[in-house]
N, C-alpha and C positions, 0 to 999 in steps of 0.2 A: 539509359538507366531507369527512367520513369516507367518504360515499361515491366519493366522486372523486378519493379521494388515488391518486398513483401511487408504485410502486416507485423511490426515491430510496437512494444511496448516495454517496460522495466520497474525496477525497483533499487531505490539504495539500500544499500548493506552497510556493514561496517569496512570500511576503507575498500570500498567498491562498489559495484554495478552489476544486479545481475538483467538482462534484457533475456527479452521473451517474443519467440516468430511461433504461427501457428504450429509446427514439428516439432520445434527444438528453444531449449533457450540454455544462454551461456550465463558464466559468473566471470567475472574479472576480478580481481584485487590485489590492490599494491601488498606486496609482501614485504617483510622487514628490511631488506635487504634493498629495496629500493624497484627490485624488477616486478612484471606484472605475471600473477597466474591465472592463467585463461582452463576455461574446462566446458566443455559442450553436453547437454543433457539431455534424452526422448522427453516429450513428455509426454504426461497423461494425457489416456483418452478419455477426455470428457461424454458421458453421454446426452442422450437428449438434445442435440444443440441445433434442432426446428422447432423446436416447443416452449415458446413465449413463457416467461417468469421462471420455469422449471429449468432451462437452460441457465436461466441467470443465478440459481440456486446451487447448480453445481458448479458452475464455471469458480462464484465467489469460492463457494471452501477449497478447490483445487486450487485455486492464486492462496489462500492461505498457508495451504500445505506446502506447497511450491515456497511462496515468499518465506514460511519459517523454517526449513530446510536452506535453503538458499542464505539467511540470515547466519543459522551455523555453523554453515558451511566458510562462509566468511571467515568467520570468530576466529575457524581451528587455523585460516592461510594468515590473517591480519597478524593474529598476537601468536603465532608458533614459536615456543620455548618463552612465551616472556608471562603466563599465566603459572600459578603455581597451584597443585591440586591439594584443596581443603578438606578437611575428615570424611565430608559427605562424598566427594567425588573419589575419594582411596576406598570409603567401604560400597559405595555402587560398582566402583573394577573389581572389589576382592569378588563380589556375590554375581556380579551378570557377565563377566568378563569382558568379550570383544563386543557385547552388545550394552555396554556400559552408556557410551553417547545418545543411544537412541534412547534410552529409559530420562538420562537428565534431559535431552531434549523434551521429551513426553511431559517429565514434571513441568518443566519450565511453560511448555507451551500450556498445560490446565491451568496452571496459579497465574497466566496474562491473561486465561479466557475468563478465570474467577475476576478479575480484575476489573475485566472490562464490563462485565455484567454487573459487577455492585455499582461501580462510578457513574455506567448511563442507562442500566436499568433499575437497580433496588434503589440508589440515591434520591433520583427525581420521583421518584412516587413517593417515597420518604417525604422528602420534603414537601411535596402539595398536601400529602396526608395529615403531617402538622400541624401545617400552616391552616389547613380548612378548620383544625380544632380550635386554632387558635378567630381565626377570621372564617365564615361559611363563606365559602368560596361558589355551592352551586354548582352553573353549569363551568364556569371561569377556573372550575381545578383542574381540568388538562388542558387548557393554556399554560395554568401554572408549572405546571411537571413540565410539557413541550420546553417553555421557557427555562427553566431549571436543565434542561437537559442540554440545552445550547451553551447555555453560560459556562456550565459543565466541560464541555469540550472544548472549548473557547480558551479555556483558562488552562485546560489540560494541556493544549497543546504549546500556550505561552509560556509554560512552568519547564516544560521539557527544551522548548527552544534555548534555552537558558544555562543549559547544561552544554559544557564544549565537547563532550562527545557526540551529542545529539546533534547540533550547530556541525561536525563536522560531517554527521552523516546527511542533514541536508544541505550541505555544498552537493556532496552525491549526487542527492536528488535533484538540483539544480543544472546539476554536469548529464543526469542524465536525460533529462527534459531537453536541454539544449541542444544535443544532439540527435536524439529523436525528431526534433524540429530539423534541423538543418539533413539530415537523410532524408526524411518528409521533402523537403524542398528541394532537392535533387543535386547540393553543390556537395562537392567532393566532401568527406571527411577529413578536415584537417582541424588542428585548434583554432587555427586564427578562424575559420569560418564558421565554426560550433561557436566561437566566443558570440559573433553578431548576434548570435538568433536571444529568443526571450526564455527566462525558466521560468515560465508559466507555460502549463499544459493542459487543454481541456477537458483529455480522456484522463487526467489523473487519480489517482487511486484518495487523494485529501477530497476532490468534486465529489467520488462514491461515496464518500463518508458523507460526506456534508447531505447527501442527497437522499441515504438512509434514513439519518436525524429527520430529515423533513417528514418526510412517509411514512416514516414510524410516530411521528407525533399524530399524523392523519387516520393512521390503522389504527393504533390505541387508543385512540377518541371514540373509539365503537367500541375496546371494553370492558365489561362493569367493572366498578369499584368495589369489593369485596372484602377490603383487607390491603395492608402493602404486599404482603409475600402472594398472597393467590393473584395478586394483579401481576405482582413482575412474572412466576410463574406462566401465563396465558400470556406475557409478553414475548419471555422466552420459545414459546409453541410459535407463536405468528411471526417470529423473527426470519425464519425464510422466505415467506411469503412478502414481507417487507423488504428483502434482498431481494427478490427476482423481479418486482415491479422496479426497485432502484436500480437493476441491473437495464433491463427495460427503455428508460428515461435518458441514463446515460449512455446504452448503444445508438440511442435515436439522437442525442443531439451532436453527438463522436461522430455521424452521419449528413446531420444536416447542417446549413447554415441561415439562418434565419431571425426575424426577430425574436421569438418566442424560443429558442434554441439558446440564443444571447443570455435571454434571462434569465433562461435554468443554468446555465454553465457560471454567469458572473459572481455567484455566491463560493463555490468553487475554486476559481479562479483568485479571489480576494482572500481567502483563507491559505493558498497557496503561498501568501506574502510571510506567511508566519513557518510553514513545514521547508521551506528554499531558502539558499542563500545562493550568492554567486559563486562558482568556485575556483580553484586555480587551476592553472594550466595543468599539475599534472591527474590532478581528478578528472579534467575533461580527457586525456592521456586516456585514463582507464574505460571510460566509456566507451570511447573510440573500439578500444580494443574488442571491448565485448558486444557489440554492434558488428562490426567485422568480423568474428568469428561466427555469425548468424549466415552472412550475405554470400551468395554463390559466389567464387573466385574470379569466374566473367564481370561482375561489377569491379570487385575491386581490383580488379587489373587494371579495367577502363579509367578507376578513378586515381588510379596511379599512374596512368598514362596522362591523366589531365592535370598532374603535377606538373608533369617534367617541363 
């Protein structure tokens, strides 16, 4: 098996898993009814993927498009028939018809990216910006904002943990970390041997985030102060350049193991304590599932042979 494992990674959904090999990646999700629906997808071809930062620039918004695609795709198998359509979603089918879902997708997905640009870029410049009228802050105001921008997410993501749908969806994430590790490690996929392993993972998508915030506090520090809105604006411009060096950082340590690998991954890793929970046996079920729909049929015969 070790020689034929492929590059596997994932995401939680809503009452699922979708994993991702470099061809293809599946969705799994328990459906109301208790059974699981499995579905296999090409994916994009990314370009550029020899060219340092630029690579990492398209890879990141394809895992976007992929992950919020995938996210909806959930939505429609998790809660089928138990959703009921509100004014907005009757007058989007009366005017787009069959192309109704990709339009509220569309919305949905600009109002998260409006979202996530006030909270961790117009806020934290907001706030140093104040605060220096209040106190001159100096060279000490993009500490300020860096700092503000951490706390920011920190909080963001303790607020959401809190929430039992969110809490359910990282059991998910938990289920599918686990699993990822125990294929990593070559024992069969079953639950009881997914259960051993840890839900902490160090190529994880909570480490990219975290690793962003850093870089981008470091790229922002070079520049000017001009205004809040003309700074967020030039934040918004260097924000891919801040993903492909973070893309960068955590290809290299997802590679290495080392001291200096340790310490970029530990902040990562620790944050991880707040997006994971442990999950039950049948979330790890569903991972299993969508993990095996990736892996040539030669494996998993083999590891059905190492049942019996």
């Amino acid at each position: 098996m070790a020689n034929k494992k492929v590059s596997i990674g994932g995401q939680a959904l809503i009452e699922g898993i979708m994993m991702k090999s470099p061809e293809q990646y599946s969705i799994a999700v328990r459906k109301p009814d208790g059974t699981i629906d499995v579905q296999i997808f090409d994916n994009n071809k990314v370009k550029f993927q020899k060219i340092p930062v630029l690579r990492g620039i398209m890879n990141f918004f394809d895992s976007l498009l992929t992950g919020y695609k995938s996210l909806m795709h959930s939505a429609e198998i998790a809660m089928e028939g138990e959703l009921e359509e509100d004014a907005f979603d009757k007058w989007v089918k009366a005017h787009f018809g069959e192309k109704s879902s990709e339009i509220i997708t569309m919305i949905a997905g600009v109002l998260g990216g409006m979202l996530a640009l006030v909270l961790f870029m117009v806020l934290p410049t907001t706030i140093a910006g104040l605060l220096d009228k209040i106190i001159p802050l100096g060279g000490f105001k993009n500490v300020v904002e860096g700092v503000s921008k951490l706390a920011i997410f920190v909080l963001y993501l303790w607020l959401v943990s809190k929430m039992e749908d969110i809490r359910r969806t990282f059991s998910y994430h938990g289920a599918e970390h686990k699993t990822i590790a125990c294929y990593e490690s070559g024992q069969p996929l079953t639950v009881e041997n997914v259960k051993k392993h840890s839900r902490f993972h160090p190529r994880c998508g909570t480490s990219m985030m975290f690793i962003i915030l850093i870089v981008s506090i470091i790229v922002f520090s070079f520049v000017p102060w001009k205004g809040t809105l003309s700074r967020a604006f030039m934040k918004v411009l260097f924000l891919p350049v801040v993903v492909g060096i973070s893309y960068e950082i955590l290809r290299y340590t997802g590679r290495h193991t080392n001291a200096c690998t340790k310490l970029l991954a530990a902040p990562g890793l620790w944050f991880q304590r707040l997006t994971t929970n442990e999950p039950d046996d049948d979330m790890i079920e569903v991972a299993i599932a969508s993990v095996n729909a990736l892996l040539p049929e030669t494996i998993i015969e083999k590891e059905e042979k190492s049942d019996d």
